[in-house]
ZAKOL-199145 format. One line per field, with one value per residue (C-alpha): residue number from 0; x, y, z. Coordinates in Angstrom, 3 decimals. Each point is the difference from the previous one (the first is absolute). Layout:
BEGIN
n [NUM / ...]
X [X / ...]
Y [Y / ...]
Z [Z / ...]
***
This chain:
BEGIN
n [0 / 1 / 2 / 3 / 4 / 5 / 6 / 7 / 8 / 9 / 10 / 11 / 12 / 13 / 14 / 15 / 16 / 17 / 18 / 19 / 20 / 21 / 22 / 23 / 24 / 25 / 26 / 27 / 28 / 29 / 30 / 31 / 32 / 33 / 34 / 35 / 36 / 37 / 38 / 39 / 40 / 41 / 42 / 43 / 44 / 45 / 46 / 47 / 48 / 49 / 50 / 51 / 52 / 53 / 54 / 55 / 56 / 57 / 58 / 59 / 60 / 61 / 62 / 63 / 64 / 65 / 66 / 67 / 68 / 69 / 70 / 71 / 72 / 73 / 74 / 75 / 76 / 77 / 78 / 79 / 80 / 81 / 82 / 83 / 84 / 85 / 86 / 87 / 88 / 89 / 90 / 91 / 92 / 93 / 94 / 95 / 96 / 97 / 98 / 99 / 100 / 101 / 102 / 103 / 104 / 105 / 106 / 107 / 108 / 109 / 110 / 111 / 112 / 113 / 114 / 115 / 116 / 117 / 118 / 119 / 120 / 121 / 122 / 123 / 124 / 125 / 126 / 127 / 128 / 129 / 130 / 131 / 132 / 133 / 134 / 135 / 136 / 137 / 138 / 139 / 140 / 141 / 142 / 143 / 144 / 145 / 146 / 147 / 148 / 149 / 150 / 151 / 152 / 153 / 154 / 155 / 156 / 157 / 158 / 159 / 160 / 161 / 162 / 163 / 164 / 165 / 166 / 167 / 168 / 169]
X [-3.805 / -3.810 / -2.002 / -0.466 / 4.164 / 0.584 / -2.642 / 1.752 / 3.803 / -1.897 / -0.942 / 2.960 / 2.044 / -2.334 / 0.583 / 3.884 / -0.427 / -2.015 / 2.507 / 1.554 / -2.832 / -0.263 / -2.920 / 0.617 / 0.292 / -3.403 / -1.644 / 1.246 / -1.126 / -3.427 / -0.209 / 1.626 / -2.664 / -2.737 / 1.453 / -0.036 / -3.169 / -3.058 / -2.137 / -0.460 / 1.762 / -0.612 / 2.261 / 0.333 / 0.079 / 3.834 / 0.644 / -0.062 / 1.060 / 3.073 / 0.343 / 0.042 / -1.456 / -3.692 / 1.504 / 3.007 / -3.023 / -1.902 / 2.630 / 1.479 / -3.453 / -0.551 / 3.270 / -1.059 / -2.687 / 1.312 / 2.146 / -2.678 / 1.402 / -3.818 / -2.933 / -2.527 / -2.477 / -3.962 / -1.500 / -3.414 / -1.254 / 3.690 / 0.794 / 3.978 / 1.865 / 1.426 / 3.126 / 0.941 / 3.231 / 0.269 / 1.083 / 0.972 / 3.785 / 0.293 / -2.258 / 1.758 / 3.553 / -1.444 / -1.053 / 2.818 / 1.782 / -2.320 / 0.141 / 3.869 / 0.123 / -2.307 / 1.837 / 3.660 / 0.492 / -2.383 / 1.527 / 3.670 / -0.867 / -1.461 / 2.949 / 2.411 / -1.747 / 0.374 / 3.664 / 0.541 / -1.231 / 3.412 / 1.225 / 3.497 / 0.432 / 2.988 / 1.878 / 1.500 / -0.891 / 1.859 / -1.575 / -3.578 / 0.226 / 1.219 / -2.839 / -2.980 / 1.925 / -0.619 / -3.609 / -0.654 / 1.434 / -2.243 / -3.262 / 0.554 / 0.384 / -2.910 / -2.259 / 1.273 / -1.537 / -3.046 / -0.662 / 0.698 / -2.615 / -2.470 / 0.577 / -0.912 / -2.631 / -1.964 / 1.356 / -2.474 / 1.369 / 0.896 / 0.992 / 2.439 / 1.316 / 0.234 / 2.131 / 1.986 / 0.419 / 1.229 / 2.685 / 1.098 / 0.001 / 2.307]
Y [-36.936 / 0.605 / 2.348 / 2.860 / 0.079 / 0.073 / 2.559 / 2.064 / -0.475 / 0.927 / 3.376 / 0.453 / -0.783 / 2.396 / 2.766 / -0.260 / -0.409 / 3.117 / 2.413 / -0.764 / 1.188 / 3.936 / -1.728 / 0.066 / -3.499 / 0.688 / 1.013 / -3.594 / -1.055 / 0.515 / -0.835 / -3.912 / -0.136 / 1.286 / -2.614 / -3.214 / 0.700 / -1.607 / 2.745 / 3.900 / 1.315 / 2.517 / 2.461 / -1.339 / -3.422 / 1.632 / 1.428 / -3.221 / -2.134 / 2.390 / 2.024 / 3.187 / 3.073 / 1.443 / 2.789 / -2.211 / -2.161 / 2.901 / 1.715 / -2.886 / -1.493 / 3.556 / -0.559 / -3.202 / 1.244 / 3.078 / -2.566 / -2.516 / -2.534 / -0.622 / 1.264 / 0.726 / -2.418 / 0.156 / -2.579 / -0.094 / 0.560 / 1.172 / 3.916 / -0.756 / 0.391 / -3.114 / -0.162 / -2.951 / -0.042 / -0.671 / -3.530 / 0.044 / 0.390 / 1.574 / 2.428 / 1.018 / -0.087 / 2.309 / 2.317 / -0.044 / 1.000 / 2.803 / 1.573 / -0.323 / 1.373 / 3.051 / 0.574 / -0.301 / -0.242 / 2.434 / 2.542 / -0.605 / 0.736 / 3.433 / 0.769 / -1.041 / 2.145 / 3.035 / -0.557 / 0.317 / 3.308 / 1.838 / 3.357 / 0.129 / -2.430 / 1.934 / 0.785 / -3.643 / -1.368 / -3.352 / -0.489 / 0.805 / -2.913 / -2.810 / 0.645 / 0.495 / -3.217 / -1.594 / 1.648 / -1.942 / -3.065 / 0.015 / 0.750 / -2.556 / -2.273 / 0.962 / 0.294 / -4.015 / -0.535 / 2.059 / -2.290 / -2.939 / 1.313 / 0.884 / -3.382 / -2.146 / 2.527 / -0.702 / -3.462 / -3.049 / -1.993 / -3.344 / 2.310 / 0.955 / -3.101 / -1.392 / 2.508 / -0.219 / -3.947 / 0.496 / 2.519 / -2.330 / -3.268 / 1.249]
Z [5.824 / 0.359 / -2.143 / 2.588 / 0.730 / -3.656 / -0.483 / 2.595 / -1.359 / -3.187 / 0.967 / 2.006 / -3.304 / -1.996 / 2.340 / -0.680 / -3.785 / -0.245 / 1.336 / -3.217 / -1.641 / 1.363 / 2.453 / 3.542 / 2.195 / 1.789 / -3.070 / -1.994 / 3.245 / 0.011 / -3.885 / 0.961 / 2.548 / -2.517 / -2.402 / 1.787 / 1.920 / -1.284 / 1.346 / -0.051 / 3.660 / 1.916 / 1.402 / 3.321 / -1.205 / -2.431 / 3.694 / 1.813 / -2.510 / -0.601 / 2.953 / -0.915 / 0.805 / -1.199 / -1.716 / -1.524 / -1.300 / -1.118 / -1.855 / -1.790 / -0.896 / -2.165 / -1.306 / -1.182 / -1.816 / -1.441 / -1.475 / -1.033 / 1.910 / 2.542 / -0.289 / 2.661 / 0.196 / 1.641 / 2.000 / 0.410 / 3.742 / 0.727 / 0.951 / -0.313 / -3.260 / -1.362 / -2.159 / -2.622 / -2.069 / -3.326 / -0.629 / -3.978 / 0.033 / -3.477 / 1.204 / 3.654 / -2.678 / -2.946 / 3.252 / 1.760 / -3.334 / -0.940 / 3.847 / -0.486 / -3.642 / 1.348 / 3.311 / -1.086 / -4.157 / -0.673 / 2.534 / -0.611 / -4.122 / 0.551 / 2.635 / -2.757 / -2.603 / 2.524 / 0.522 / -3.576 / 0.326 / 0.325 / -0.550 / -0.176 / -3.015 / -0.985 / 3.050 / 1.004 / -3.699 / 0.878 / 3.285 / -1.265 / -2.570 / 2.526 / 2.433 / -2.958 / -1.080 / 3.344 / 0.082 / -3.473 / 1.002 / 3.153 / -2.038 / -2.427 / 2.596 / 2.032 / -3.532 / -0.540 / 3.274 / -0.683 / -3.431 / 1.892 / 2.401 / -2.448 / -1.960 / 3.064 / 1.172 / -3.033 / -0.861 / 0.502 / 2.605 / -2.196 / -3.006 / 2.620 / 1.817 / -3.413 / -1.026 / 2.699 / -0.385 / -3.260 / 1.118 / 2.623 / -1.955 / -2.661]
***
């Protein structure tokens, strides 16, 4: 396999990993392309490369940097915007897990909270326990997660992995 076909299967792979991730295909797209390319691109050179649309481009390249995943980058003599990706790994992780923590634990915590915010307490007494039960056992859960989250968020990468080896080797 050359280096431009692996390059490609690359971001083709990427794009199918990061619907896993709450990102779109196009969006982990356009970050694999921003990844293995040596340069800053412009957006017509994601649109050819990719084959997608301006405005698919557009809107998935502020996506990318809302989420700190590229940042726009200036060349001189240039009018065009050009976009890089960030290339540290930790870094696109610990971002991915913060956009996730703020976009789904965060929200489904405060919804949780609300729905413990009953009024007839008394009325179906049995009933009310079993589903504050189930509300608990979801929060706990999702607060696990959150630490988790928070750990890695603010873990130095080898701290981490060496963590992890040791959980792994015994």
């Amino acid at each position: 396999m050359k280096l431009e076909e692996a390059k490609r299967n690359f971001v083709e792979a990427w794009g199918t990993l990061g619907t896993n991730w709450g990102i779109n295909r196009t969006m982990a797209q356009i970050h694999a392309l921003l990844l293995v390319s040596e340069e800053p691109l412009s957006t017509d050179e994601i649109m050819e490369i990719l084959d997608i649309s301006r405005g698919n481009t557009n809107m998935n390249m502020r996506a990318l940097i809302d989420w700190g995943l590229a940042e726009r980058k200036i060349k001189l003599g240039e009018r065009m915007e050009f976009f890089i990706g960030e290339k540290d790994i930790w870094k696109v992780a610990v971002k991915i897990i913060s956009e996730r923590r703020k976009r789904e634990i965060d929200p489904l915590r405060t919804t949780l909270r609300d729905l413990k915010l009953i009024d007839d307490k008394t009325e179906k007494k049995e009933e009310y326990q079993k589903f504050i039960k189930l509300l608990d056992d979801i929060d706990k859960l999702a607060e696990s997660t959150d630490k988790v989250a928070d750990k890695m968020v603010s873990a130095d990468k080898n701290w981490f992995f060496n963590s992890m080896m040791k959980l792994i080797v015994k």
